[in-house]
C-alpha positions in Angstrom: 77.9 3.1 -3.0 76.5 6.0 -0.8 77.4 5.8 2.5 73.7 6.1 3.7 73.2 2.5 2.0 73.9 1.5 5.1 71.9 0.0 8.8 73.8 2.8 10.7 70.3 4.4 10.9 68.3 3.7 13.5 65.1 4.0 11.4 66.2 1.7 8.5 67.9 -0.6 11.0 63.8 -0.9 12.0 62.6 -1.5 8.9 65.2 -3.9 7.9 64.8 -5.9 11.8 60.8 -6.1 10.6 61.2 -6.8 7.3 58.7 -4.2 6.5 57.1 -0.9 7.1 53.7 0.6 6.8 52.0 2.9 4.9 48.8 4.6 5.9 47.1 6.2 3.5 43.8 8.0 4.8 42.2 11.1 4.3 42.8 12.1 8.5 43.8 10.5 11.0 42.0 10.8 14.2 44.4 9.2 16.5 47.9 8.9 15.2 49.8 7.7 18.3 47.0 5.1 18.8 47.1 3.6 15.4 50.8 3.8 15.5 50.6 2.1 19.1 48.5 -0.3 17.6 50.9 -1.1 14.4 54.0 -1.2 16.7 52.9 -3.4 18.7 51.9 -5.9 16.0 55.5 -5.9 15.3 55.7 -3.5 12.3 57.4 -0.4 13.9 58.3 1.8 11.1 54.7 3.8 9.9 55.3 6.1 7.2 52.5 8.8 7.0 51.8 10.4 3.5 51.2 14.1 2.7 48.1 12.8 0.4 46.6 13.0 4.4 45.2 16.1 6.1 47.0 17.6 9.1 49.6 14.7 8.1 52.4 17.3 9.9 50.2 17.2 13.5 50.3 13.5 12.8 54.0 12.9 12.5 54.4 14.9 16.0 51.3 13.3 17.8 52.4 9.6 16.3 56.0 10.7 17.3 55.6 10.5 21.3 54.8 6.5 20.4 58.4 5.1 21.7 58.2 2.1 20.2 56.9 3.2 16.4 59.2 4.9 13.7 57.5 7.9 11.7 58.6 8.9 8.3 56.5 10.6 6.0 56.0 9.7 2.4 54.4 11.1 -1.3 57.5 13.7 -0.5 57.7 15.7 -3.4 59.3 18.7 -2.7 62.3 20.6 -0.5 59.8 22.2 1.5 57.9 19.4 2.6 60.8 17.5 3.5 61.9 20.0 5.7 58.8 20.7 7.7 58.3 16.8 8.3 61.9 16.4 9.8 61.2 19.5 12.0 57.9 18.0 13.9 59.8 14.7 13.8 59.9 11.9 10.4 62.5 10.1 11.2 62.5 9.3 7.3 61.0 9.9 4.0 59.7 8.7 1.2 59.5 10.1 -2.5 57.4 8.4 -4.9 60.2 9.4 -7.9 63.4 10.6 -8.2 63.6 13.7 -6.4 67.1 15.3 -6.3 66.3 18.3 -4.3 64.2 16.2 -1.7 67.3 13.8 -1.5 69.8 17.3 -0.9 67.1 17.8 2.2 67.5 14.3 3.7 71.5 14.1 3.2 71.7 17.4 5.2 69.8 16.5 8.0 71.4 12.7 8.4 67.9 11.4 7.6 67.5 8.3 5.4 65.4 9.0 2.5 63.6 5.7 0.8 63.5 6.9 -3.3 60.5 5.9 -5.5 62.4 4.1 -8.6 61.3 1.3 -11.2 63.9 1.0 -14.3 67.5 0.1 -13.3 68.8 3.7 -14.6 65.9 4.9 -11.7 68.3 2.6 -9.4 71.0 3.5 -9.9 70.7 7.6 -9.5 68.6 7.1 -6.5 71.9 5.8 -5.3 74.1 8.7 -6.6 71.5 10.9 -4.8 72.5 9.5 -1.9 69.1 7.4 -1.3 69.6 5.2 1.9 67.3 2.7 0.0 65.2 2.3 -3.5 61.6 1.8 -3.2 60.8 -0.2 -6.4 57.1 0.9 -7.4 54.9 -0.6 -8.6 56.2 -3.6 -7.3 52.7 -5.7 -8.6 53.7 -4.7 -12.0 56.7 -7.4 -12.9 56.8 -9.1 -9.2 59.3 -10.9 -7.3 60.8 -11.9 -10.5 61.7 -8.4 -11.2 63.2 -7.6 -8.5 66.0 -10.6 -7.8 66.9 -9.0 -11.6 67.7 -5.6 -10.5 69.7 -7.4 -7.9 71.8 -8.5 -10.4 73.8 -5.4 -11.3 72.9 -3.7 -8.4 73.5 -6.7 -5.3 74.5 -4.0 -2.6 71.2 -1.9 -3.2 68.8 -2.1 -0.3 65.2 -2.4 -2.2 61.8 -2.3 -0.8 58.9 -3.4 -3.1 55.9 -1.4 -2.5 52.1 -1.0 -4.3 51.1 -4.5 -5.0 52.4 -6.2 -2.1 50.4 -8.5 0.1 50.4 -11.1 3.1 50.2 -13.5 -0.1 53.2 -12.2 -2.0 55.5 -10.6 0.6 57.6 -13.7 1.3 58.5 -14.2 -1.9 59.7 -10.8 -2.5 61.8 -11.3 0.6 63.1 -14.2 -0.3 64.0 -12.7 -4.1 66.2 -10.4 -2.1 64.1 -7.5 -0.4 65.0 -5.9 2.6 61.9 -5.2 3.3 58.5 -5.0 2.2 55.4 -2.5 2.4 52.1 -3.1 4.1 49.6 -0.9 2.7 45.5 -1.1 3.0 45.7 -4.8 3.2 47.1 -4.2 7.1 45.5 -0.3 7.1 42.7 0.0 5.6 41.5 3.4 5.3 38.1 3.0 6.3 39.3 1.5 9.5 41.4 5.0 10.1 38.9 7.3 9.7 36.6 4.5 12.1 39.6 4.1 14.9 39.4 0.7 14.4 42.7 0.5 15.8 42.4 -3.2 17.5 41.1 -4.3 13.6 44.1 -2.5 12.0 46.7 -4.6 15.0 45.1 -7.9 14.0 45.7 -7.5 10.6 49.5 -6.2 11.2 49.9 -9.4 12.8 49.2 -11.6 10.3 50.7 -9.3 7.7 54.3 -9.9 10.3 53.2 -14.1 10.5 53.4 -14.1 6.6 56.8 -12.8 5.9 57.8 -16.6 7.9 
């Protein structure tokens, strides 16, 4: 196994302490470090921001100064990408595939880099690539099921369900053997970003946390 697979990061030693991490996926953002104050506080630290959003590199500097929030970025497609969000501050990334070059970006810089993957050949050279963990997308597609397979020839892979995944079903991924799971629009909707309805978007984190129990 990679060495990255791993907790010695401090970023994936945050998501795997929470059980989860968020993604936001909104056309702007007009206060990052308030909704990530807002998310943090809820007890889900780790906010990955997506380059689907405009100005999404301001927002990874601005959410940044929140102390108690990790910022990663995600939809990472590309070498170039990666490299401007580590410089304003992700302290990981996501790809939604297999993305060699992305994952030669991440390795360089010591940053953990969470790999889009779905069929166990996916797994397994998200692994080689030296992916700190496998984000198995979409995760609504076979379910919790799904995953305790993969887990089977793979039991030392950290995997993170994402798309699909809800205060309904997270639990059950955890308990088929997730590290951790991904709230998306169910906790941050993006009608509530664009509105700054950041106390709306902390209630919701907080039941999205009560559920994984």
């Amino acid at each position: 196994m990679n060495p990255l697979l791993s907790s010695s990061s401090p970023a994936l030693a945050v998501i795997r302490a929470d059980r989860a991490l968020t993604v936001v996926r909104a056309p702007e953002i007009p206060d990052p470090a308030a909704m990530a104050t807002a998310l943090a506080g809820a007890g889900l630290r780790a906010v990955e921001l997506t380059f689907t959003t405009l100005g999404v590199l301001d927002a990874i500097s601005t959410a940044s100064a929140v102390t108690d929030a990790v910022i990663g970025v995600g939809t990472v497609t590309t070498p170039a990408q990666a490299e401007a969000a580590i410089e304003v501050g992700a302290r990981f990334l996501v790809t939604p595939a297999l993305r060699p070059k992305v994952a030669d970006v991440a390795v360089a810089h010591g940053i953990p880099v969470i790999m889009g993957a779905f069929t166990p050949t996916e797994v397994l050279e998200a692994v080689e690539l030296g992916a700190a963990a496998v984000k198995i997308f979409p995760a609504r597609a076979l379910g919790p099921a799904y995953l305790k397979d993969l887990l089977g020839p793979f039991p030392e892979v950290f995997l993170i369900p994402s798309g699909g995944v809800n205060s309904h079903n997270a639990r059950d991924f955890l308990q088929a053997g997730a590290i951790a799971v991904t709230a998306g629009t169910e906790v941050v909707a993006p009608a509530d970003v664009t509105n700054a309805h950041w106390s709306r978007i902390g209630s919701r984190a907080a039941r999205f946390v009560h559920s994984l129990d």
